[in-house]
N, C-alpha and C positions, 0 to 999 in steps of 0.2 A: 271284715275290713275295718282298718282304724284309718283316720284322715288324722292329716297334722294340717294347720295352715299356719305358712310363715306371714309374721306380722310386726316385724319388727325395722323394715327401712323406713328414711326418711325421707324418700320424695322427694329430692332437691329439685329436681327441673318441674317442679308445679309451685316451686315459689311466685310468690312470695303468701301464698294460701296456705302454704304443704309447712311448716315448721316444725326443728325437732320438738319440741314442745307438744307439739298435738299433727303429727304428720299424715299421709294421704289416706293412708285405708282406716284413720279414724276419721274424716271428713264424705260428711253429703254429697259430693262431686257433681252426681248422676243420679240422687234420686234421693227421698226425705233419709232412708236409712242411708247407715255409712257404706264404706265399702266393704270392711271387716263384715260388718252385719251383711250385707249382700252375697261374702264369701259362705256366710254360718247357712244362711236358707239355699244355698246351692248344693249343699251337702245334706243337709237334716232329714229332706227323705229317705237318705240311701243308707245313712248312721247314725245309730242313738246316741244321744249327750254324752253317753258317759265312753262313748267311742271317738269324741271329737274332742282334739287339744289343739290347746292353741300356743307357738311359741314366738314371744315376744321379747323386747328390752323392759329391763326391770321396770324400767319409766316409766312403762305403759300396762304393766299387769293390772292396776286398779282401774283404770278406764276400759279398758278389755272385757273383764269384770263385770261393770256399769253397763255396756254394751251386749253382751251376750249372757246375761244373767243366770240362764239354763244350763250353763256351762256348771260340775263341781268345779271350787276353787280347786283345786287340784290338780285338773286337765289345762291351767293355762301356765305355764312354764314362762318365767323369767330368766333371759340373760345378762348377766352380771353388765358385759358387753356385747357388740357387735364383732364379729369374727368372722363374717361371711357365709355364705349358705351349708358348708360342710361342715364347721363344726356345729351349725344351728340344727342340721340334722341329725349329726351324730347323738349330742345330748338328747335329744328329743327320742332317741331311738331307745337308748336306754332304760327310760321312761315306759316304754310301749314294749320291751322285752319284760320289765316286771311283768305285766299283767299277763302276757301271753307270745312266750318265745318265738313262736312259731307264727303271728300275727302277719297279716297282709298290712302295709303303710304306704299308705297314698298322700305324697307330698304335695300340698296346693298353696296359691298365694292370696294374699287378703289385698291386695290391691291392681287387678286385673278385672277387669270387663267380658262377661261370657254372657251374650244374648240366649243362647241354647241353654236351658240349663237340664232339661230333659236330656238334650245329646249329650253332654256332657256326663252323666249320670252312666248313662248306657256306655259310655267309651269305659269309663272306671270299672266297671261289674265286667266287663272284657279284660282289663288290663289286670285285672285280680287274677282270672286266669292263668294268663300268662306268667305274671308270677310268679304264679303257685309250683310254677317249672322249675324256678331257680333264674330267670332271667330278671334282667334290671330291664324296664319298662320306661317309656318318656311318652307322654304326646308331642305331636309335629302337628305343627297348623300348614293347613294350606295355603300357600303366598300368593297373596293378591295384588303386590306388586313386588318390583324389585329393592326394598329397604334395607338400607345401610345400616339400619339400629339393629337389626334383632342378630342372634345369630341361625346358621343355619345348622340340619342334621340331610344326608345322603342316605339313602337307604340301598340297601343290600337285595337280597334273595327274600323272598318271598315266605314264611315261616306257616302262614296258618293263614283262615280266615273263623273268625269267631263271632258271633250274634250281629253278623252283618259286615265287621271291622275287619280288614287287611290287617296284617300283623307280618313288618317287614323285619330282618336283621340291618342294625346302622351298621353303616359302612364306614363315617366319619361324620365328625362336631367339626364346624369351620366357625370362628367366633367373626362377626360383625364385617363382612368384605369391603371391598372399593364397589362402589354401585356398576361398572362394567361385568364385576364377578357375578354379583346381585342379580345381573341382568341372563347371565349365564346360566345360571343355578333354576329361574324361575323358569327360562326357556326347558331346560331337559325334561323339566317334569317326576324327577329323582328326587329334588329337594325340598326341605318343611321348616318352616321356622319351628326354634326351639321356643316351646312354652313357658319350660321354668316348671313343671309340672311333671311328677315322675312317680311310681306305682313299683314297689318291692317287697319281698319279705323283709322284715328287719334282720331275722339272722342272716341272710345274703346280702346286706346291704354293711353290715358290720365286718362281717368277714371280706368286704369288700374295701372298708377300714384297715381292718388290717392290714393285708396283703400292699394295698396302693398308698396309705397315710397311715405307716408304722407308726410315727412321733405322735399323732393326733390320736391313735389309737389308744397308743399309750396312755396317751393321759386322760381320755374318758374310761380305763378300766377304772385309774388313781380315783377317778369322781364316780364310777358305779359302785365302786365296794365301799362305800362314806355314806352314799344315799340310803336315806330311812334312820340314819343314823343321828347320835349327836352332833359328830363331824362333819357332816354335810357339808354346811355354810361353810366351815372355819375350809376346809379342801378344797372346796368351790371356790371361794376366796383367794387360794394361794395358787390354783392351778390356773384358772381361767386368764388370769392375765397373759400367762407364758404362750397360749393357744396362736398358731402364725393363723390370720387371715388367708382364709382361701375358699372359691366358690366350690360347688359341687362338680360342674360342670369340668372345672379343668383339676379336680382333687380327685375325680373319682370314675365320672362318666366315658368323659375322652379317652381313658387308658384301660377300663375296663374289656372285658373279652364277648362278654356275653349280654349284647344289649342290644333291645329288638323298642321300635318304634310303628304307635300304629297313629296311624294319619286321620285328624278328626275335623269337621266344619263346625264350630260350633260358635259360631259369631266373636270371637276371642281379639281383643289389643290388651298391650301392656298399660296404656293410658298414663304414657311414660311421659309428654308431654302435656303442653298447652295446646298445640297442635293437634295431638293425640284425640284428646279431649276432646276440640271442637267437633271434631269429626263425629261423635257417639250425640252430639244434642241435638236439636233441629236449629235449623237456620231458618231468617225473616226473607223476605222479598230480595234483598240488596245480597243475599248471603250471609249474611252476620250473624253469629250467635252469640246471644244476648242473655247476658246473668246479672241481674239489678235493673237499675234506672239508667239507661242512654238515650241522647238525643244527637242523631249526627245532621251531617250533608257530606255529601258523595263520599258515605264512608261503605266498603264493598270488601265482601271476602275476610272480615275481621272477627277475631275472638274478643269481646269484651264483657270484661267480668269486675262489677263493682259489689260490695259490700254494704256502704251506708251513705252516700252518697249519689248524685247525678253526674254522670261522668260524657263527656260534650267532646265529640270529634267533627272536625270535617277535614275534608281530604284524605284518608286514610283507607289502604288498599293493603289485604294481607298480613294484616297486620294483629300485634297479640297488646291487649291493653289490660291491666292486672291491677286493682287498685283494692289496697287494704287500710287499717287504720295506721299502720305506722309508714308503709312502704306502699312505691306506687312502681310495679314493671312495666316498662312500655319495649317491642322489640320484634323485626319480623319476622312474623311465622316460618321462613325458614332458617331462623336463629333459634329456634326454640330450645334443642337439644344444648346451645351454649348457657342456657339459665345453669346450670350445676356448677360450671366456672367462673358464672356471676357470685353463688352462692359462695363460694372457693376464697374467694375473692373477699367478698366482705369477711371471709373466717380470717382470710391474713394481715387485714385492714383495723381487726382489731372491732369490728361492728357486730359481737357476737350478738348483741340483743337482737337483732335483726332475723336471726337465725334458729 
């Protein structure tokens, strides 16, 4: 099995901490190492160095680098740009057919939260199995409530059971409901939040390219017959812009024929928010979780997070407080999800330093 982990988003809704400059999965969040490095030691028992790659924006290849040292320069791949999850895979895949056509590729992400890292491990060594069939593989989390953020996957007929793991066929990918649906989906007992985490051969997963993203197919043969080459750069350079933005999930998964889902607990959030967040730290007496210097009164149920200063509330309930050296978030936790159009925001405002 080869691991890829993607590592190349920018975090917007954990501004004003997350910036493209140095964004979430290269930041301590949750614990002295990063998240990047948190994603490398969750993998490293199951696959040797020279089986783990990492793909990132150019921007970040040399921190990546600095970060997981163990890595050859080699296994960490730079995108020119961001293009979305499908073609970050597609490239990446190509990469992982030189070495070995026939390779099992476990897509993972460097800025998610997995308490289990054991279970986790075990679900992967299952979903290689699978497969090894010719099936396209996803983990499904278990939903512990009804959330409007993630999307959902339905499962089907019953496929296997393997080293302990159900192994369903999905029925359908429904992206992100009204919380009523949310609430429907949790009750049947049928549905799993999508992880973002996905387990293929590469040659099933290219021919799955093909067939579903002709155009995008096309143009990573244009950049596979270049690579190792002179031309490399100069084709990468001329192709990669033309590439349309598109995730996996709806480039390849949704419309795919043959895709089986196995259902894992393994203590997983996207830690997609501030919100997110608070929930994985511990809280003080009043509920607050507390990163730096704070001194409240009657401040309850807040995220407060300073950097180099003492940051002083009272009154404050539910509330998310975010204080950096340039920029200070203040906004309530059930805003949290709108920091990305905060960030949106100052990009049309003309406040890129900020960003």
């Amino acid at each position: 099995m080869y691991a890829l982990i993607m590592a190349g988003g920018s975090g917007t809704r954990l501004w004003p901490c997350s910036r493209e400059g140095c964004p979430k999965q290269l930041l301590g969040l949750l614990s002295e190492r990063t998240m990047l490095q948190e994603a490398y030691q969750r993998i490293a028992p199951l696959v040797s160095d020279k089986k783990v790659f990492v793909v990132t924006s150019e921007a970040y290849v040399q921190a990546v680098r600095e970060q997981i040292p163990q890595l050859p320069a080699s296994n960490i791949i730079g995108e020119l740009e961001g293009h979305g999850t499908a073609p970050c895979i597609g490239l990446s895949a190509l990469y992982l057919r030189r070495l070995d056509p026939e390779a099992v590729m476990a897509v993972l992400t460097a800025d998610h939260y997995i308490e289990k890292a054991d279970e986790l491990r075990r679900a992967l060594k299952a979903a290689a199995q699978v497969a090894e069939e010719g099936h396209l593989v996803t983990l499904g989390i278990h939903p512990t409530r009804p959330a409007t953020g993630y999307g959902y996957i339905e499962r089907g007929e019953k496929l296997a059971q393997i080293s302990g793991f159900d192994v369903y066929r999905v029925n359908k990918f429904t992206e992100k409901p009204d919380l009523a649906t949310a609430r429907t989906f949790v009750r049947s007992g049928r549905y799993y939040w999508n992880s973002g985490m996905f387990i293929w051969k590469v040659s099933t997963i290219l021919q799955e390219f093909e067939r579903l993203m002709p155009r995008l197919y096309a143009q990573l043969m244009e950049i596979d017959a270049a690579l190792g080459t002179a031309q490399e750069r100069a084709v990468l350079e001329r192709v990669w812009p033309q590439v349309e933005n598109e995730t996996i999930d709806y480039g390849i998964m949704e419309r795919a024929e043959d895709v089986a889902v196995i259902p894992v607990d393994i203590g997983w959030s996207d830690v997609g928010d501030w919100t997110a967040l608070s929930e994985l730290l511990p809280p003080d007496e009043e509920g607050n979780v507390i990163v730096g210097e704070h001194v409240g009164l009657d401040t309850r149920r807040c995220m407060i997070h300073g950097s180099r200063r003492l940051v002083a509330t009272i009154g404050l309930e539910d509330m998310i407080v975010v204080d950096t050296e340039d920029a200070l978030l203040i906004c309530p936790k059930e805003r949290a999800q709108d920091v990305r159009d905060l960030v949106r925001r100052l990009k049309e405002s003309g406040k890129e330093e900020y960003i």
